[in-house]
C-alpha positions in Angstrom: 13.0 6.0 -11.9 11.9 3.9 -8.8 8.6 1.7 -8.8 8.3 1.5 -4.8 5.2 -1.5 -4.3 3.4 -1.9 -0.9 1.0 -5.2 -1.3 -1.1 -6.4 1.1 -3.9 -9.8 0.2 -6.3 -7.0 -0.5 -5.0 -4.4 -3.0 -1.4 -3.4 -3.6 -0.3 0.3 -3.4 2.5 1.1 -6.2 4.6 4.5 -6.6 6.8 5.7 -9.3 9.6 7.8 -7.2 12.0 10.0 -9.0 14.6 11.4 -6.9 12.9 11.1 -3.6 9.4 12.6 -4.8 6.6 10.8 -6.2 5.5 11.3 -9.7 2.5 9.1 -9.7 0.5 6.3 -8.0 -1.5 3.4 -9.1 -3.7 0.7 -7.0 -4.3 -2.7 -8.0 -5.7 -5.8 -6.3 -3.5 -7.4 -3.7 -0.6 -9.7 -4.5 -0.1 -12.5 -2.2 2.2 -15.4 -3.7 0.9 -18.0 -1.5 -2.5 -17.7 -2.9 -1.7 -16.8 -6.8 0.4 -18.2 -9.1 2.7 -16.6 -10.9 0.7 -16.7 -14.2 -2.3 -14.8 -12.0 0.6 -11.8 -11.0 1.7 -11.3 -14.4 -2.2 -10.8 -15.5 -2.8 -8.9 -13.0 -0.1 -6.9 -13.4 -0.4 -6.3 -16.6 -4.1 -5.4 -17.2 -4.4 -3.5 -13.2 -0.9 -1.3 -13.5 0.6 -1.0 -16.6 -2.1 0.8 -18.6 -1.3 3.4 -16.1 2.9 3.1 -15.7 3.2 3.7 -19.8 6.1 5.9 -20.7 8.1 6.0 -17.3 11.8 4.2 -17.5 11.1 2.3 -14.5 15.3 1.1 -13.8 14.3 -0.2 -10.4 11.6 -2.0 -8.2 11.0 -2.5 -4.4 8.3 -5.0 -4.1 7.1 -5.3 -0.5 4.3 -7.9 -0.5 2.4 -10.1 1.8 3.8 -13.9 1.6 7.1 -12.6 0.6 9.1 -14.2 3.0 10.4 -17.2 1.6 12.7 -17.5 -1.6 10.5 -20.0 -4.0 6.8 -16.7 -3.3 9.3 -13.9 -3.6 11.0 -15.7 -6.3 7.5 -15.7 -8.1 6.8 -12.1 -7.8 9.9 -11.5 -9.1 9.5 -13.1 -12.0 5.9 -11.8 -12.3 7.3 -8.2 -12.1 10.2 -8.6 -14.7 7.8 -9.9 -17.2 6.8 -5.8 -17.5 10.8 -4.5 -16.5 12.9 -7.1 -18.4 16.4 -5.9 -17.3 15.4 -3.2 -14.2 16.8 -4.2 -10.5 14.3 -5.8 -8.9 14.1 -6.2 -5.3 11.0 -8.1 -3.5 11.2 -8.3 0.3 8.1 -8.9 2.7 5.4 -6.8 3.7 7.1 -6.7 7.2 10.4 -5.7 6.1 8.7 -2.7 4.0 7.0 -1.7 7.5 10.6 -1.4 9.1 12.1 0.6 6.3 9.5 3.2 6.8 8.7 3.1 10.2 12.2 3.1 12.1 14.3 4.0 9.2 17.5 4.2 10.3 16.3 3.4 14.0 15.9 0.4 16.6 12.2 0.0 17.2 9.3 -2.5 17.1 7.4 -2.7 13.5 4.0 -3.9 13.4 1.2 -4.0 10.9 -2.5 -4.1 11.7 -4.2 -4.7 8.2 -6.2 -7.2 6.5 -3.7 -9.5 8.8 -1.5 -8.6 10.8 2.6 -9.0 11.5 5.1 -7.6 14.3 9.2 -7.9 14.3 12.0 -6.6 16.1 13.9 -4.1 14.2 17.6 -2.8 15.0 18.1 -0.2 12.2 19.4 -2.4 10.0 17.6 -5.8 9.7 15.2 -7.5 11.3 16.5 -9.2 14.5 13.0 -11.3 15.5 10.1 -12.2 14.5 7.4 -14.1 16.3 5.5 -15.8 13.3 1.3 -14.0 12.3 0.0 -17.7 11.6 -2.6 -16.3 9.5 -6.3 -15.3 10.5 -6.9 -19.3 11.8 -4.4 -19.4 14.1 -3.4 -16.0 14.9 -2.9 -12.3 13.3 -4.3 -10.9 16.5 -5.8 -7.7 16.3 -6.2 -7.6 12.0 -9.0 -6.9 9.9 -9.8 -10.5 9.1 -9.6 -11.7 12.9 -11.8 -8.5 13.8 -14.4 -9.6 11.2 -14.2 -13.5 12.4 -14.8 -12.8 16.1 -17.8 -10.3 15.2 -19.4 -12.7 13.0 -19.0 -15.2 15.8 -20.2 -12.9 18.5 -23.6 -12.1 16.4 -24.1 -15.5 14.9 -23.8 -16.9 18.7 -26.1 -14.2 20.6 -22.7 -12.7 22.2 -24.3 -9.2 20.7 -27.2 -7.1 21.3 -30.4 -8.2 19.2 -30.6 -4.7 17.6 -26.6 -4.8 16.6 -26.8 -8.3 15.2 -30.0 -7.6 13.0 -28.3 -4.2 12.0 -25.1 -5.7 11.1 -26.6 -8.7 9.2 -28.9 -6.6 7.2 -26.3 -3.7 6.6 -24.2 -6.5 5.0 -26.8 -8.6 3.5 -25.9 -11.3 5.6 -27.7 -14.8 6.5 -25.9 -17.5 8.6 -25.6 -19.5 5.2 -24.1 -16.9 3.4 -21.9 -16.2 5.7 -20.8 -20.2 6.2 -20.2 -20.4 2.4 -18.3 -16.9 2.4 -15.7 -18.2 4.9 -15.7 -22.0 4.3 -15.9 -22.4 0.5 -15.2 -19.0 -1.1 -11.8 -17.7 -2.0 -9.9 -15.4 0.2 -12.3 -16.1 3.4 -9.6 -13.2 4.7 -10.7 -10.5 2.7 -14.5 -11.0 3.5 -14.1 -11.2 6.8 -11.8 -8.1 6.6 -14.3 -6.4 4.6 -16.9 -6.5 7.9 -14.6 -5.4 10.3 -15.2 -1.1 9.5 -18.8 -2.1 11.4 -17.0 -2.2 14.5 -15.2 1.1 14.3 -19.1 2.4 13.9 -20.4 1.0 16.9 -18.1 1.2 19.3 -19.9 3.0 21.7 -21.8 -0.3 22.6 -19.3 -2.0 25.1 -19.5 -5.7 23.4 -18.4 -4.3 19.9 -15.5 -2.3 22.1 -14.5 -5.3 23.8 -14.2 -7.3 20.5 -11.4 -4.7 19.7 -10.2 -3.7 22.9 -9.7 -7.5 24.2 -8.4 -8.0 20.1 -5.6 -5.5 20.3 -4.5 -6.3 24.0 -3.9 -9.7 22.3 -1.9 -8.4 19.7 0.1 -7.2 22.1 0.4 -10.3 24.5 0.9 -12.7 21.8 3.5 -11.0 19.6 5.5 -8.0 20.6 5.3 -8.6 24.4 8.1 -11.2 23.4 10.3 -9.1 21.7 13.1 -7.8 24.4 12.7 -4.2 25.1 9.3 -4.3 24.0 8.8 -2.0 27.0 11.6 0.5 26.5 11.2 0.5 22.4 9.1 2.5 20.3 6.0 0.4 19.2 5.2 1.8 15.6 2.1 0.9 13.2 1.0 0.8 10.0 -2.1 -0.6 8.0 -5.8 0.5 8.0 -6.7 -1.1 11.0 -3.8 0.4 13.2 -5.1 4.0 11.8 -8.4 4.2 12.1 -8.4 2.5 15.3 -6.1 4.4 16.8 -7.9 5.9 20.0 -9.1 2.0 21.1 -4.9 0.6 20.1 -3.6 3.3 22.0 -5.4 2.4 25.4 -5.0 -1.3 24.7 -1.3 -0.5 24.8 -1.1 1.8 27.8 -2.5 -1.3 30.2 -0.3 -3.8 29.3 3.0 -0.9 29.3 3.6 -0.8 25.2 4.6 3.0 24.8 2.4 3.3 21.5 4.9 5.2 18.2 4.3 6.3 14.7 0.8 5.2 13.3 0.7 5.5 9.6 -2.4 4.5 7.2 -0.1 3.1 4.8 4.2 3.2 4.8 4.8 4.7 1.3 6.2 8.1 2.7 8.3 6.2 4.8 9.4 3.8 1.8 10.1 7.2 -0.4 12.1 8.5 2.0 14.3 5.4 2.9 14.7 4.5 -0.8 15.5 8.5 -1.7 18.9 8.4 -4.2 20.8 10.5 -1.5 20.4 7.8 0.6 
């Protein structure tokens, strides 16, 4: 049986696949190399999915994981991962490679993901050809959960919002200035907190400063990243992650004015990773 693992920093979505179908799913928290050491995956691991995995013969894994893009994190995981499988074929590839698979498939097209960050490359059907680099929430991941989140809090904690939104959104949160200070300067994972604010905007986004938050967010996603892939005009733009879904109507019409023709848009790619990893294949 296949253990197919979509991870973002936030939670990780696993599958056990048996000839193209899934038999069962399990979430966990996210794993993200860069910010856990291998000791904190294995523990994780064990005491998040294995309770639930007992008594399937897992012979292969396809971990597709946030900060999985350089041999010493994806290394890690590994490791993290055969402490449960000793002996099964495991595979760990980034978040952004996982996002190809499913998306294009067998297929030339641009893969993006709009998530707690966010991630674009240029895909030919085989491997990824370019990639213009996320930075993180700091210094880029245009149009992501976390960025969302920073530029609202910004916008209220500056005045940039109506009174009545501000007030709403700090006490629907629980929310002081301080709070919020030590929450993104002196707390772990500042990137899921911020994240974890951004589902206010898709509420109010009939008042036109919350839509231009997203709107102006999203048209940056697309100036600062795939605008630079060639073709980008010609090539099927396809999504994935929360953001990209439930957004859709607002990325959609940020992509029509700067000529992106707007492709798949998919909550999360485990179909697509079922599919691509199916035994047939």
């Amino acid at each position: 049986m296949q253990l197919i693992a979509d991870s973002g920093s936030t939670k990780t979505t696993w599958c056990v696949a048996d000839k193209g179908s899934a038999v069962a799913q399990r979430l966990t928290g996210g794993m993200n190399p860069f910010f856990q050491s291998e000791e904190e995956m294995r523990r994780l691991l064990a005491e998040e999915l294995l309770p639930g995995l007992e008594g399937f013969a897992i012979t292969q894994v396809f971990f597709y994981g946030a900060g999985c893009a350089f041999p010493a994190q994806t290394e890690a995981v590994r490791r993290a991962v055969l402490s449960l499988w000793n002996g099964a074929d495991v595979r760990v590839e980034s978040d952004l490679v996982g996002a190809a698979h499913s998306l294009c498939g067998d297929e030339a097209g641009i893969a993006c993901i709009l998530g707690t960050g966010s991630n674009s490359c240029l895909y030919d059907g085989r491997s990824i050809r370019q990639q213009v680099s996320p930075l993180g929430f700091i210094l880029g991941d245009e149009g992501s959960g976390a960025v969302l989140g920073k530029l609202l809090v910004g916008d209220c904690l500056k005045g940039q919002l109506p009174p009545e939104i501000s007030r709403r959104f700090l006490e629907e949160y629980r929310l002081t200035p301080q709070i919020i200070l030590d929450r993104v300067y002196r707390q772990p994972f500042p990137n899921r907190f911020l994240a974890s604010l951004s589902p206010f905007l898709a509420r109010h986004l009939d008042v036109p400063e919350v839509r231009r938050i997203v709107f102006g967010s999203f048209q940056s996603f697309f100036r600062r990243n795939v605008m630079a892939y060639e073709g980008y005009n010609r090539l099927p733009v396809h999504f994935t992650g929360s953001v990209a879904y439930y957004y859709r109507p607002v990325l959609a019409e940020a992509a029509a004015s700067v000529g992106i023709r707007l492709g798949n848009v998919v909550r999360d790619p485990m179909d697509g990773l079922i599919r691509f990893h199916a035994p047939e294949k």
